[in-house]
N, C-alpha and C positions, 0 to 999 in steps of 0.2 A: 504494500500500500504506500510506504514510505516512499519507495521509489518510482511508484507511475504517478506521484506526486511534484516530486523532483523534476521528473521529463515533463511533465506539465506543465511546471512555472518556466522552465528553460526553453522549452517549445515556444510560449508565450515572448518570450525577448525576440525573436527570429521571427516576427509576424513583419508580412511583405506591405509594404505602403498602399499596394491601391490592386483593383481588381476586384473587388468586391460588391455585391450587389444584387437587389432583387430581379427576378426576372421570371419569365413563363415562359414555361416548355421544357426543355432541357436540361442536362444539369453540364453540358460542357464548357461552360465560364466559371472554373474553378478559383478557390483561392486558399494557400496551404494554410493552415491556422496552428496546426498539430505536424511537425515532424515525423514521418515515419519509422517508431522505435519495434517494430517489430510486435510488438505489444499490443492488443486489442483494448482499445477502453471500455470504462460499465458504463452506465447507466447514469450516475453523477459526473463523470466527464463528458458525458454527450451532454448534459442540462446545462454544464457548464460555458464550451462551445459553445451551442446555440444562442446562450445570452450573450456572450460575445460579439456575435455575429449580430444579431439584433442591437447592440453599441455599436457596431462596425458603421451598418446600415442605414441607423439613425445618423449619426454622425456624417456620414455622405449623404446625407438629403436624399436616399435612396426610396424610405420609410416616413412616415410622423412621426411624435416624440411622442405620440401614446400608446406605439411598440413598448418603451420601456418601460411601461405601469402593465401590460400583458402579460398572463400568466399561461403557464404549461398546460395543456389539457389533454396531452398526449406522449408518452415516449415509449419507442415501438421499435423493430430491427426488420426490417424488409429486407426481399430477398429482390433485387434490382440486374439482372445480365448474368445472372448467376454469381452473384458476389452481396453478401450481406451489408447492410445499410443501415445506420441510427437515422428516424425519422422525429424530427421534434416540433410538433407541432403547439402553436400558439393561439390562444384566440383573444379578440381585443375588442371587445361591446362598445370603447368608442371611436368604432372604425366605421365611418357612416355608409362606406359600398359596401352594400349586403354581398357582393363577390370576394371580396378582400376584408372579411369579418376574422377569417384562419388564415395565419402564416405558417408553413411548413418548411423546416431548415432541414438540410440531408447533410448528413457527416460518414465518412466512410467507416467500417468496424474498428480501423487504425485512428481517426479523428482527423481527417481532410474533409475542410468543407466542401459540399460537390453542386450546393446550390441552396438556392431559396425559392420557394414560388409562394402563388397563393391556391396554386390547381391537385398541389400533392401527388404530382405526375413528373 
């Protein structure tokens, strides 16, 4: 624990300047957030990631600032090309397009974010 701890906060100083960003459809506008240590993350490092990524997004004027009062309503491992997937899904009641009420952040088993949308696809 100590140690996927460790590679966590060290992961964290190695975060890339820009690339980052909501979008629909796809998930191939990647942005590394997580180092690949060999290492699968749980469950609490994917919640963590995603809020991350939700400061990312707010912060680039990607999102609104009522992402960051949005709370978890979902964390789930999808099987995505045949390779497993953290799925963290967000929902935010004062998000007034009833299409973009859930935001869904995709992190890979390792913890690269692979995308954001609002379609969960």
């Amino acid at each position: 624990m100590f140690k996927k701890n460790i590679v966590l906060l060290i992961s964290l100083l190695f975060l890339l300047p820009g690339g980052l960003f909501s979008h629909e459809g796809d998930h191939s506008d990647m942005y590394l957030l997580y180092k690949d240590a060999g290492m699968p993350i749980g469950e609490e490092q994917a919640r963590t990631f995603a809020h991350f990524m939700i400061e990312k997004l707010v912060e680039k004027e990607k999102i609104n600032k009522t992402w960051l009062e949005a709370k978890i309503s979902k964390v789930t491992q999808k099987k995505f090309a045949n390779e497993l997937e953290w799925v963290v899904s967000y929902s935010n009641p004062k998000e007034k397009d009833e299409s973009k009420k859930t935001l869904f952040i995709f992190l890979s088993q390792y913890g690269k974010v692979l995308g954001a949308n609002f379609t969960g696809k």
